[in-house]
C-alpha positions in Angstrom: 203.2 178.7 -24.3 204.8 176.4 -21.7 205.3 172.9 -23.1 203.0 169.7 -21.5 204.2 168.3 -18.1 204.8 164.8 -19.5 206.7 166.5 -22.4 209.1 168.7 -19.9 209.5 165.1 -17.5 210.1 163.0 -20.7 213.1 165.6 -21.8 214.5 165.5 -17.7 214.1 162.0 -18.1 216.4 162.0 -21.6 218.6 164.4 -20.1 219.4 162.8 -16.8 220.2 159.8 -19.2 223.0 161.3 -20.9 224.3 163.0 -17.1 224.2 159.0 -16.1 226.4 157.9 -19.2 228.2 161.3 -19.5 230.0 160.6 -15.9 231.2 157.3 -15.8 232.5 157.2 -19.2 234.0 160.7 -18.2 236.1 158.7 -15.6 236.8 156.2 -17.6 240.2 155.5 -19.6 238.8 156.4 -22.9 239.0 160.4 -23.1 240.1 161.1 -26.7 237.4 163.8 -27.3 237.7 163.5 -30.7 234.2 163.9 -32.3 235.0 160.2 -33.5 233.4 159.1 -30.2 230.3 160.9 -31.0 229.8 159.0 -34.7 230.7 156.1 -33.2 228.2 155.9 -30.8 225.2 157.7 -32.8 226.6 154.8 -35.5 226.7 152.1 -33.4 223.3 151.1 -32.4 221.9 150.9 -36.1 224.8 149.1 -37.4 223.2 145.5 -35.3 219.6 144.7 -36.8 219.0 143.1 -33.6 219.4 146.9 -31.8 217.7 148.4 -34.5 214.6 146.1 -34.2 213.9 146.0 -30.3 214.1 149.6 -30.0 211.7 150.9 -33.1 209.3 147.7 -31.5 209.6 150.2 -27.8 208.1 152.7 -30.2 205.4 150.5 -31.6 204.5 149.3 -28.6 204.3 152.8 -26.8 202.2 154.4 -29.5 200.0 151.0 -29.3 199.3 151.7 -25.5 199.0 155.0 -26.2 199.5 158.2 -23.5 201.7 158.4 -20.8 203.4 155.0 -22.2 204.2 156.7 -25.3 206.5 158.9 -24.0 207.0 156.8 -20.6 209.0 153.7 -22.7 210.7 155.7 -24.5 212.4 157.7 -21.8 212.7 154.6 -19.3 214.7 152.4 -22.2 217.4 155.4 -21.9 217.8 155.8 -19.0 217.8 152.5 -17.8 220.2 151.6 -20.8 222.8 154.3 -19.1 223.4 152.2 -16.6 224.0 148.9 -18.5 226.4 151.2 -20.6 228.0 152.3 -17.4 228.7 148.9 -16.3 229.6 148.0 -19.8 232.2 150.8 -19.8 233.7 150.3 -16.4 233.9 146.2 -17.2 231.5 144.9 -14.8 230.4 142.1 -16.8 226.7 141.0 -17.2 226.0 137.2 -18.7 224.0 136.5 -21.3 224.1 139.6 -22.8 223.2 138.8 -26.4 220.6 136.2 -25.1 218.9 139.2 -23.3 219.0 141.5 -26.8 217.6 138.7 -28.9 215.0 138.3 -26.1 213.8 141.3 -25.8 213.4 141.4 -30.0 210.9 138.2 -29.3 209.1 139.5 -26.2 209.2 143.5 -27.6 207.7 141.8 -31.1 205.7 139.5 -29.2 203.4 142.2 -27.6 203.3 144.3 -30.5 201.8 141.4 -32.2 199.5 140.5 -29.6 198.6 144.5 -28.6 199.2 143.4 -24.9 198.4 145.8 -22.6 200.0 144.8 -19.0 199.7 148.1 -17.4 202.3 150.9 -17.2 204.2 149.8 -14.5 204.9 146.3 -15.9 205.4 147.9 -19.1 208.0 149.9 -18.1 209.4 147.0 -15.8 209.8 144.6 -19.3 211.6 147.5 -21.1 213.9 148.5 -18.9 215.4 144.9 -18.1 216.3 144.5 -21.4 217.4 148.1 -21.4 220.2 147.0 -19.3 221.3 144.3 -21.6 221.5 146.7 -24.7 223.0 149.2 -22.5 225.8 146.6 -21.7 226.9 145.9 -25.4 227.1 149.3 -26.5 229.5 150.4 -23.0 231.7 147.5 -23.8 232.5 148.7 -27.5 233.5 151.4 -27.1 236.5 152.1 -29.4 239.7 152.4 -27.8 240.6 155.9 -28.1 237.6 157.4 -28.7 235.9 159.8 -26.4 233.8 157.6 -23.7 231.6 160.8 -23.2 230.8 161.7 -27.1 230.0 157.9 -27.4 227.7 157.6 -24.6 226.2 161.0 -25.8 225.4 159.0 -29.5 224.6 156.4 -28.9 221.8 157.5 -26.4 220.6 159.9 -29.1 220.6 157.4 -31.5 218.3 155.3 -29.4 215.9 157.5 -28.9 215.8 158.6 -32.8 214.9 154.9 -33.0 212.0 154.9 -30.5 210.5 158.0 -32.4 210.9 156.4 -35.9 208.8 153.2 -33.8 206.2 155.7 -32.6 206.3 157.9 -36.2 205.0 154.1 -37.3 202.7 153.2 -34.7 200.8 156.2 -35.2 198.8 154.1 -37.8 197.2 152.2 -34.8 194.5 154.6 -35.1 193.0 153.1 -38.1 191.9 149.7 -38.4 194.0 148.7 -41.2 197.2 149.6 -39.4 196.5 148.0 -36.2 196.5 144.8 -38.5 199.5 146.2 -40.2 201.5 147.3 -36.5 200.9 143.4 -35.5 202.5 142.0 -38.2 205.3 143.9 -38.1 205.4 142.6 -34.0 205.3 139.4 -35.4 207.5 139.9 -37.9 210.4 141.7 -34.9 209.7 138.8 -32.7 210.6 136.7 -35.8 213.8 138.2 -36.4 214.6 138.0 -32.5 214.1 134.1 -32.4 216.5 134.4 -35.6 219.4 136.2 -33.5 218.4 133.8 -30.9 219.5 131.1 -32.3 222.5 132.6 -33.4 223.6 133.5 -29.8 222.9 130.1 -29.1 225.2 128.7 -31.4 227.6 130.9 -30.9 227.5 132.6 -34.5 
């Protein structure tokens, strides 16, 4: 039996992703290819709360609105991200970077809380700015050495194992007990977003 259309375009979409990170950090200075690059990237978005946070809220918030944004935010946050991470790993900076991830914690949290529903389009739109921003950090840190390829390749995967841990959650939103429960944990991400906030603010 074939598999849906929106499943087979959300695994293009995934795929094409990793092609976008794969060939710029392929050209880039960092070509170790040990399989250090890999764990380092599939490490390094969970090891920041503030990563960890905005992207299970993309799942919340997908399983919230329900089909195609389900799958749609979850495959747009990746493949958006691939180019911040490009520009993070060729050095093109972006400003604000860590003002961008806390926001996008707030805002992500924010309409989990509030079970907006702005349409696809302008769902897609919100989550794939702040795509860039996360995208950014995790091409910058790349560790010198380390395979730029592997890395992309992890951290991407690790993304997306956070969106479906998000939408694993959200599936409670069909009872009415864990809508109420879904919107407290938006309230509780936009919470720790205004928290990071203030600490990119301060500089801490």
């Amino acid at each position: 039996m074939s598999a849906p259309r929106s499943g087979r375009a959300g695994l293009r979409g995934l795929a094409l992703a990793v092609a976008a990170l794969a060939v710029p950090a392929g050209l880039s200075a960092h070509e170790g290819g040990s399989v250090a690059g890999l764990l380092s990237g599939l490490l390094h978005p969970v090891t920041g709360l503030d990563h960890v946070i905005a992207m299970i809220a993309v799942g919340l918030w997908g399983a919230q609105l329900g089909k195609p944004a389900v799958w749609v935010l979850p495959v747009v946050f990746p493949m958006v991200m691939a180019f911040g991470g490009m520009l993070g790993l060729i050095g093109l900076p972006i400003p604000g970077v860590e003002i961008g991830i806390a926001a996008s914690a707030i805002l992500l949290g924010g309409v989990v809380a509030g079970e907006v529903n702005p349409g696809l389009r302008l769902a897609g739109l919100l989550v794939a700015v702040f795509a860039i921003f996360h995208g950014h950090a995790h091409g910058t840190e790349l560790p010198d050495g380390q395979s730029g390829i592997l890395y992309s390749i992890g951290f991407v995967a690790s993304t997306g194992l956070l969106h479906a841990s998000g939408i694993a959650i959200g599936l409670i939103h069909r009872w009415d007990w864990g809508r109420r429960v879904l919107r407290v944990l938006g309230g509780v991400v936009a919470a720790g977003g205004a928290w990071f906030l203030l600490q990119a603010l301060s500089g801490g």
